[in-house]
N, C-alpha and C positions, 0 to 999 in steps of 0.2 A: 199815392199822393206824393207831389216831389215838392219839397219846400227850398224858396229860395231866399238866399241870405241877404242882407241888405245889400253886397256887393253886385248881386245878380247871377251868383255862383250856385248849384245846386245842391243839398245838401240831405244825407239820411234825417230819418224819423229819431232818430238816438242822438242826434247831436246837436240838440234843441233843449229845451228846458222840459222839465219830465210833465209836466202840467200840460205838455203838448200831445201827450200820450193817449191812444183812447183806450180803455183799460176793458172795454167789453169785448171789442174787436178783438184786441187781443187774449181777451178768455175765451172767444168763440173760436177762434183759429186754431187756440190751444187742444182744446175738448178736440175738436175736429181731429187734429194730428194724436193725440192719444189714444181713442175709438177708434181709429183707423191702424193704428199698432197691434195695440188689441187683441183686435179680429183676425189681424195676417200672423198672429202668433198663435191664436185659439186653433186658427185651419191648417196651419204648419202641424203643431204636434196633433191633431186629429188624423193628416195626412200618414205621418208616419208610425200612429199606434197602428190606425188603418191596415197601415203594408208589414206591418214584426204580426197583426192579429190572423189576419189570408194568407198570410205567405205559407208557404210548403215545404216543410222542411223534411230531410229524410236523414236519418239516424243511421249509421250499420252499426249491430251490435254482434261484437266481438265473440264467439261462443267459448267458454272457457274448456280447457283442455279436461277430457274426461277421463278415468282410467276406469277400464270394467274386469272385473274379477269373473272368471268362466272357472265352476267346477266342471271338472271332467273325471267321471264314477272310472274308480281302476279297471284294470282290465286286466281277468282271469287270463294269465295264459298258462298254468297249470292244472291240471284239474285234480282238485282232495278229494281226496277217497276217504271215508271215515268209517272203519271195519269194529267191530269188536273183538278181541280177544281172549279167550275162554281158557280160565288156570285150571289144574288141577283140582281135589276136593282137599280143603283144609282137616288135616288132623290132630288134633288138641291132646297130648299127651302130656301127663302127671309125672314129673320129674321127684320121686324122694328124696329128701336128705336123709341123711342117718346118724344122729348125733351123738359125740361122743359122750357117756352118763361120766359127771363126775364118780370118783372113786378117793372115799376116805376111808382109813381105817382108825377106829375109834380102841384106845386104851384107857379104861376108865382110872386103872392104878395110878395113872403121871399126872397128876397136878400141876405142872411147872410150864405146860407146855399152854400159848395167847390162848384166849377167848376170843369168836368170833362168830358175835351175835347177827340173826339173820331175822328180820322183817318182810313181812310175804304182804302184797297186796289183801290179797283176800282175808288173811284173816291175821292176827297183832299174838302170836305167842309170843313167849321170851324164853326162847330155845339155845341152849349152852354149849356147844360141842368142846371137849377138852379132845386135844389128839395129841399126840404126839408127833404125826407126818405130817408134812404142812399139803394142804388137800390139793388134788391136782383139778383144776375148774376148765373145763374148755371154754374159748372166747363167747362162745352162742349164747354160755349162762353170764346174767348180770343180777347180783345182789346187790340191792339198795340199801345204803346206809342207814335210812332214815321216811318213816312215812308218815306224815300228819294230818293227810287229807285222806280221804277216799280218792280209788284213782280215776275216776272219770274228771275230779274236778282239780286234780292236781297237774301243776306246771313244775319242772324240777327246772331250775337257775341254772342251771350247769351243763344238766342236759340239752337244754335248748339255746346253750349259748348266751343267755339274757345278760345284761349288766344293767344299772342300775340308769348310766347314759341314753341304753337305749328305751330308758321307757319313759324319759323324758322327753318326748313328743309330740305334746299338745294333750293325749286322751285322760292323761290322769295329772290330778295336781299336785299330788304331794307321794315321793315312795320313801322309807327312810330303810334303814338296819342298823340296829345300834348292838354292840356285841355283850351279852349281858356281864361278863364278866370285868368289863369295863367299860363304864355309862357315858364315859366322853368320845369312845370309838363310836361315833357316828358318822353316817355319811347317808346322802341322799340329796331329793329338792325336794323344794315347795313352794307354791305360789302364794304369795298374800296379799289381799284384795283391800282395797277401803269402802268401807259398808256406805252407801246413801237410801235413802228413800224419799216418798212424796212429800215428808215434813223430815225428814233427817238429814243433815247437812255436816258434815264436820268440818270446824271452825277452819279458818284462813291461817291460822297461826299456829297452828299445829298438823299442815302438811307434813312441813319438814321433819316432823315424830318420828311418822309412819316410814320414812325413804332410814334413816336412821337406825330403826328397828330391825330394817332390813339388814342391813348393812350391818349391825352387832351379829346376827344370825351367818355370816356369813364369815363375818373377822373368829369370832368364837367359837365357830363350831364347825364341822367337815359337813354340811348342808348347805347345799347352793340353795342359796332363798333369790326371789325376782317380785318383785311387783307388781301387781297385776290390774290392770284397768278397773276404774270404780266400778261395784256391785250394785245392782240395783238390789233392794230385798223381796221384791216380788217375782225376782227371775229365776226359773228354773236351775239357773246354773249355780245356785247357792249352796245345791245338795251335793256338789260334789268339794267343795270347800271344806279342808280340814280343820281350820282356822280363821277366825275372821274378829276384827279389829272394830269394835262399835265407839265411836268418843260425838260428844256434841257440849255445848256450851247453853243450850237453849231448850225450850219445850218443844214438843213435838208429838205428835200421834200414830200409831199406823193403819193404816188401810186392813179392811176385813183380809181381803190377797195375802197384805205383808204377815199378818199377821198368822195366818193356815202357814205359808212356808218358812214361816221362821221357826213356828212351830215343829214342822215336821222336819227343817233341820237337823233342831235339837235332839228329837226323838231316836233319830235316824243316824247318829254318831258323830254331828255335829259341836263345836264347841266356839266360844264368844268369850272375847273378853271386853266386857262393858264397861267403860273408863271416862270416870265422873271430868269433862273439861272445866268444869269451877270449882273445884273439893274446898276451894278457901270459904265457902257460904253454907252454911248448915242451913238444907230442905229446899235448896234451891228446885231450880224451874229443871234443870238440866237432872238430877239425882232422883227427882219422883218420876222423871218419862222415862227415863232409863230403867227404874222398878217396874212400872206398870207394863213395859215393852214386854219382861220375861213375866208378868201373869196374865197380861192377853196374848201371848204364844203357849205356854202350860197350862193354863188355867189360876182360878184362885189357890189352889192347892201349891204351890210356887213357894218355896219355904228360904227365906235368905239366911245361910248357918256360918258361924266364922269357921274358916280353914282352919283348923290346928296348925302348931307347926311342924308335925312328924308328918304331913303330909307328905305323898310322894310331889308334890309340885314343888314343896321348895328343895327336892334334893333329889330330884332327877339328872339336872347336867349339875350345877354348881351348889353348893350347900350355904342353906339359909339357918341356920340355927336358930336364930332366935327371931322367927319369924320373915315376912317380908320387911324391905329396907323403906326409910321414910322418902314421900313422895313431894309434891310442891304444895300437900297440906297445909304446910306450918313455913304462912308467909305472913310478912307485916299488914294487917288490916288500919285501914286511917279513917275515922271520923270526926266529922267536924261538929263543933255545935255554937251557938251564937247567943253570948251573954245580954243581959241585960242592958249596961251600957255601953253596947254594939259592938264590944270586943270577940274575936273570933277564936276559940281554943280548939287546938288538934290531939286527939287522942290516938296512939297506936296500940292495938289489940294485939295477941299472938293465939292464935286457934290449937286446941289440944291436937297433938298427933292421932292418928289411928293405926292403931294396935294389932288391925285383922284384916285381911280381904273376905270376901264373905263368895258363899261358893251354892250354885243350884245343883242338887244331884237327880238324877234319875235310875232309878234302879242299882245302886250307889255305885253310879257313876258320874264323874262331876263335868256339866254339859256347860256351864257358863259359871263365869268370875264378875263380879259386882267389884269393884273398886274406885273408896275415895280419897284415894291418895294423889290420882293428876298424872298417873307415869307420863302421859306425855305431854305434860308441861316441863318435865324431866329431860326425855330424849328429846325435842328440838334443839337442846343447846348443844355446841360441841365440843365440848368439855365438863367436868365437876358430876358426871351423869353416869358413869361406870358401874354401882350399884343397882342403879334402876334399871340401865340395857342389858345386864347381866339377867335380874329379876325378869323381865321381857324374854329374853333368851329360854328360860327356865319355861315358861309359858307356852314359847312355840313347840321346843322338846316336849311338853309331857304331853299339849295334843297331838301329836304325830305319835306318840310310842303307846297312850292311853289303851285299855284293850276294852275294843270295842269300839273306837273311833274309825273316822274314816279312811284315813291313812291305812291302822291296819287291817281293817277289812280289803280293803286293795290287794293286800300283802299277803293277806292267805292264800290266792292265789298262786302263791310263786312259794315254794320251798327253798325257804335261804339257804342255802347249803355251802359251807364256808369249810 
């Protein structure tokens, strides 16, 4: 449609006023050319899924490089002959020695001339020879100084070399030799353990005792002491302990277990020292489980008797004359009480010392020490404590050297021979 201007000029549809527009027309032309786009883009990308879907493609795949291993069995070119060879007949001959017989000649008139006493396995005379010639012995004969075992069950120090280092090697806990003639000549080890069980726990604040006590045993004495991982008391390995360290602050019970091996500990050459952690409280909770501990390992028959002081435990290393030294027994007590017209008064108490440790024996042998003196409310400090680590000292010496303890039962074994 061509619209013309008033001049008679012809003129587009757009350059009219828009009211001249016809606006269906023009949506139908629209739709038209849109649908018509469409579809030539729907058959377009159909065409060429079409031709990437059919098409034929061929791939060469590369084969990768192979390496083949080829055994190839050896090859005989010799040929073994495997013959046997036939010796002579073995003959076993009896070579004698022939040794030469000591030769002493005995003057009974000469007095003046050693003594030289002789000990026979088999059998213990006390045979005197006086001679006057000093005896002529060929190498082959060996007289033994000294025999205290039977010889099947005797080890001689000396003879086999032994020292006291080398039996320090895990199988035994404790060896000592103390020279009788002088009670500080000691030397040896020993292991000490800290006691726990299924309600026994020793206090947090008296770790540092136990490391302590070690440690005095070791400044004081020629005994290598060491520490030895906590004990349980139902473990087997308790019977081999010569020494063991029981302390608790609290109540506690033992198991039927603990209480058969603690028992037979005791029996067995064991020894305890049971150390009250609150001595400042008369009948505390801690001081009645620690009794009842040594009458359900004994039995009721468990008699708690004060040490004298001629005992040999105060004056086996260091000397206690008048008894043991005082402990953290006799400490300031505070109580408080609240008056009438709500004023507050503080009282400080001092608790009588104690006078004795108290000792269990068995077959008078003393197998456990009861003490409520606190020693190691003592040895945790590090300083002002020298009498108590001393006292502790004293303790670990007399069960090592005790006769019948465990330590020396170990020790028969071995003839000290110095």
């Amino acid at each position: 449609m061509i619209i013309m201007s008033d001049t008679g000029m012809p003129v587009s549809r757009f350059s009219g006023p828009s009211d001249m527009i016809d606006l269906r027309k023009l949506e139908r032309e629209t739709k038209k050319i849109f649908f018509l786009g469409f579809l030539v883009a729907i058959l377009a990308n159909a065409a060429a899924g079409a031709y990437f879907l059919f098409r034929k493609t061929e791939i060469r795949v590369v084969k990768p490089p192979m390496i083949e291993f080829i055994y190839l069995k050896p090859k005989i070119r010799r040929v073994i002959k495997v013959d046997k060879k036939y010796t002579g007949t073995r003959v076993l001959r009896r070579q004698v020695i022939h040794h030469q017989k000591p030769f002493v000649e005995i003057n009974p008139k000469i007095v003046s001339s050693p003594v030289f006493p002789l000990n026979l396995h088999e059998f213990k005379p006390d045979i005197e020879i006086i001679s006057s010639v000093s005896p002529l012995i060929n190498r082959d004969y060996i007289i033994e100084s000294m025999v205290l075992k039977e010889p099947e069950k005797q080890i001689s120090m000396r003879d086999e070399m032994i020292s006291m280092e080398d039996l320090d090697n895990g199988r035994y806990k404790a060896m000592v030799i103390q020279n009788p003639n002088s009670k500080q000549n000691i030397r040896g080890f020993i292991y000490i353990p800290t006691v726990w069980g299924a309600q026994l726990k020793p206090p947090d604040n008296l770790k540092r005792a136990f490391l302590n006590l070690v440690e005095a045993v070791n400044r004081y004495t020629g005994i290598t002491a060491r520490s030895d991982p906590h004990l349980l008391l139902d473990c087997r390995t308790l019977l081999e302990m010569p020494f063991v360290y029981i302390t608790t602050d609290k109540a506690f019970e033992l198991t039927e277990i603990e209480r058969r091996n603690f028992g037979e500990y005791l029996r067995n050459g064991g020894f305890a020292l049971l150390d009250n952690g609150s001595p400042g409280y008369d009948y505390s909770q801690a001081e009645a489980s620690l009794r009842q501990m040594v009458r359900d390992a004994l039995g009721s028959n468990a008699r708690f008797l004060p040490i004298p002081n001629s005992h040999p435990l105060y004056h086996c290393y260091f000397d206690f004359d008048d008894g043991p030294p005082l402990g953290s027994e006799i400490m300031m007590e505070s109580t408080t009480s609240t008056a009438i017209q709500g004023e507050t008064a503080r009282n400080a108490t001092m608790p009588e010392p104690v006078n004795y440790l108290e000792g269990i024996w068995i077959d008078n042998r003393l197998v456990a020490i009861y003490s409520d003196k606190g020693y190691g409310n003592k040895w945790r400090y590090l300083s002002n404590n020298e009498p108590q680590l001393k006292m502790g000292v004293n303790i670990v010496v007399f069960a090592l050297t005790q006769h019948g303890g465990i330590a020396q039962q170990k020790m028969d074994l071995f003839s000290a021979v110095r």
